[in-house]
C-alpha positions in Angstrom: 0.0 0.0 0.0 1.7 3.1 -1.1 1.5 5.9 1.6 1.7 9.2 1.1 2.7 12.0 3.6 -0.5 13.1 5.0 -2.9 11.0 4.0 -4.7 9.1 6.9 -5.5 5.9 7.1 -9.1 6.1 6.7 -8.9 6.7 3.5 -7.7 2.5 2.6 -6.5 2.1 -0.2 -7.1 5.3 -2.8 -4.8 8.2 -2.5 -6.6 11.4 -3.6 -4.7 13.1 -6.4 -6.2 16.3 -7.3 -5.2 19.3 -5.0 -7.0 21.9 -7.2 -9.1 22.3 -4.7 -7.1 21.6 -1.9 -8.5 20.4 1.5 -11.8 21.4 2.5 -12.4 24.4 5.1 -12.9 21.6 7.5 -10.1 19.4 6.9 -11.4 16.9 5.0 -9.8 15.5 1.5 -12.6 14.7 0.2 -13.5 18.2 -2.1 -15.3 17.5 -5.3 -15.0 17.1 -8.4 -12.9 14.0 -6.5 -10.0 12.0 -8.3 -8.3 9.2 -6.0 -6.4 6.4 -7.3 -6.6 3.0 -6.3 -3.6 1.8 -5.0 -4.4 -1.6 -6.6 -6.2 -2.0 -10.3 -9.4 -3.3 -9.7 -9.9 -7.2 -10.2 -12.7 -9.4 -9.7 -13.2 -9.4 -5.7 -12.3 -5.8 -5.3 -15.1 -3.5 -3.7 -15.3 0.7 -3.7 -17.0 2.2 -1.5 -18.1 5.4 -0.9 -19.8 7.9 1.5 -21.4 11.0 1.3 -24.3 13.2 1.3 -26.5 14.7 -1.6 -26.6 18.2 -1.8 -29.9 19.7 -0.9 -30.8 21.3 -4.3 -29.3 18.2 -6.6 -29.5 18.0 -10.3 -27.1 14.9 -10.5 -24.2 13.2 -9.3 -21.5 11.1 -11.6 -19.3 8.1 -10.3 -16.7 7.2 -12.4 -14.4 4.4 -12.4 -12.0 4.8 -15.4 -8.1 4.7 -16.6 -4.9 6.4 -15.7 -3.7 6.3 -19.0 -6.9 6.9 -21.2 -9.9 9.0 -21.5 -12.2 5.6 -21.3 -14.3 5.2 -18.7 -15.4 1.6 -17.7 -18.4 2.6 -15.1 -19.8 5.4 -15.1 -23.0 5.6 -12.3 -25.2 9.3 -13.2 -27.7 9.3 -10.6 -30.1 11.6 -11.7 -31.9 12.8 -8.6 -34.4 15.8 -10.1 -35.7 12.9 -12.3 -35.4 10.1 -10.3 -32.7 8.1 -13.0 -29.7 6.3 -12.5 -28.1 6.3 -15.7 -25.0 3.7 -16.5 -22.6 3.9 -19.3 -18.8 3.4 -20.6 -17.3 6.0 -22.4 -14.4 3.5 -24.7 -12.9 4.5 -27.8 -13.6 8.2 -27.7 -17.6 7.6 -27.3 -20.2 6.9 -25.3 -22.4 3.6 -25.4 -25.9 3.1 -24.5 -27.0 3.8 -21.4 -29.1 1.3 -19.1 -31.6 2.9 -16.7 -33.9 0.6 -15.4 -33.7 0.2 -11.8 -36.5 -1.0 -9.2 -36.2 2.2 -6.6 -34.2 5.1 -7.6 -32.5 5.2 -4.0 -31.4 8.9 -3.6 -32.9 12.2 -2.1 -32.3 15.3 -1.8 -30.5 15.9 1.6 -29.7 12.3 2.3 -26.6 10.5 3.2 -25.4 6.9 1.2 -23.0 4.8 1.4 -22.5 3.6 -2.0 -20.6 0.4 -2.6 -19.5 -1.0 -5.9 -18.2 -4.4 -5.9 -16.5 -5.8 -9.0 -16.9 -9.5 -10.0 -15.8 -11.5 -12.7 -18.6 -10.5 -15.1 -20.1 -7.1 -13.9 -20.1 -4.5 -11.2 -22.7 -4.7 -8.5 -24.2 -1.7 -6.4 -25.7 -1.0 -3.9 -26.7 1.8 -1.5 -27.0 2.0 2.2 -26.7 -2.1 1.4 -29.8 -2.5 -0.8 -28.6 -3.8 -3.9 -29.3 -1.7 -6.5 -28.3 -2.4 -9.8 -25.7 -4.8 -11.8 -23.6 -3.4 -14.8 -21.8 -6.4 -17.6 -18.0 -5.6 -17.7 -18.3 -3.5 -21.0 -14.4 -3.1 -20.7 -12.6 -6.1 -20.1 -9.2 -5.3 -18.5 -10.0 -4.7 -15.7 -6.2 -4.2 -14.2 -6.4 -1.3 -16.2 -9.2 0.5 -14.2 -7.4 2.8 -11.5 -9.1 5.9 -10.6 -12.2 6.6 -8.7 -14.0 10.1 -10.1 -16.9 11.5 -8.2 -18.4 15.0 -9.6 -21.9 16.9 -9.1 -24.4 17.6 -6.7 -22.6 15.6 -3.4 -20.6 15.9 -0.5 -18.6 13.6 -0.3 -17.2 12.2 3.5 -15.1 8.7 2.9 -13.8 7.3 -0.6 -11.7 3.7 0.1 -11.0 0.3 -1.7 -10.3 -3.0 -1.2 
């Protein structure tokens, strides 16, 4: 596990790599738009999980899990919480592909905190929030070693962003 100077040990196994932003006025690392990078490449068995609260006013939020080394992004979770969808997509080869929506309960609210975990098995992601299950997504991009960094922009503050 690669450490670096600073960061606490909460925060297991992604070290948060933009400092645009810097910290937060209260100390937290967790300002968005959010870029940490898993200190391992996701594999089948790895899980992401993060916590946070949705702003008051939301339009959406965006969760991506993508490269280091490319513009592609394997998941890419758009909770839409004004219209109540929960878009999924890739973004590979310079465009997006079609976007799967359906999904029993749209599980966000204005206001409200989650814990969203991600877990990544052989043949898809699975997530859920505040441990419903919520949705599966087929591995669209298949190398997974490749997948490295966590993304989290929009409407959400974000507390705890870790891996394992």
């Amino acid at each position: 596990l690669q450490s670096l100077q600073g960061s606490q040990p909460s925060s297991l196994g992604v070290t948060k790599i933009n400092t645009e932003n810097g910290e937060m006025p209260d100390g937290s690392q967790f300002g968005v738009p959010y870029v940490g990078k898993l200190d391992t490449a996701l594999r089948p068995g790895c899980t992401v999980a993060i916590k946070g609260e949705v702003n008051k006013n939301p339009k959406s939020f965006a969760i991506n899990l993508k490269l280091s080394d490319s513009k592609d992004i394997a998941l890419h979770l758009n909770p839409r919480v004004k219209n109540k969808v929960f878009v999924r997509n890739s973004y590979l080869h310079d465009s997006w592909g079609e976007e799967e929506k359906e999904v029993a309960n749209f599980p966000f609210s204005p206001g409200m905190y989650f814990e969203l975990i991600i877990f990544c098995d052989a043949h898809q992601f699975k997530v859920a929030v505040n441990g419903v299950h919520t949705l599966e997504y087929k591995h669209r991009f298949k190398q997974l070693e490749k997948i490295n960094v966590v993304e989290i922009t929009g409407d959400v503050q974000l507390l705890d962003v870790r891996s394992w």
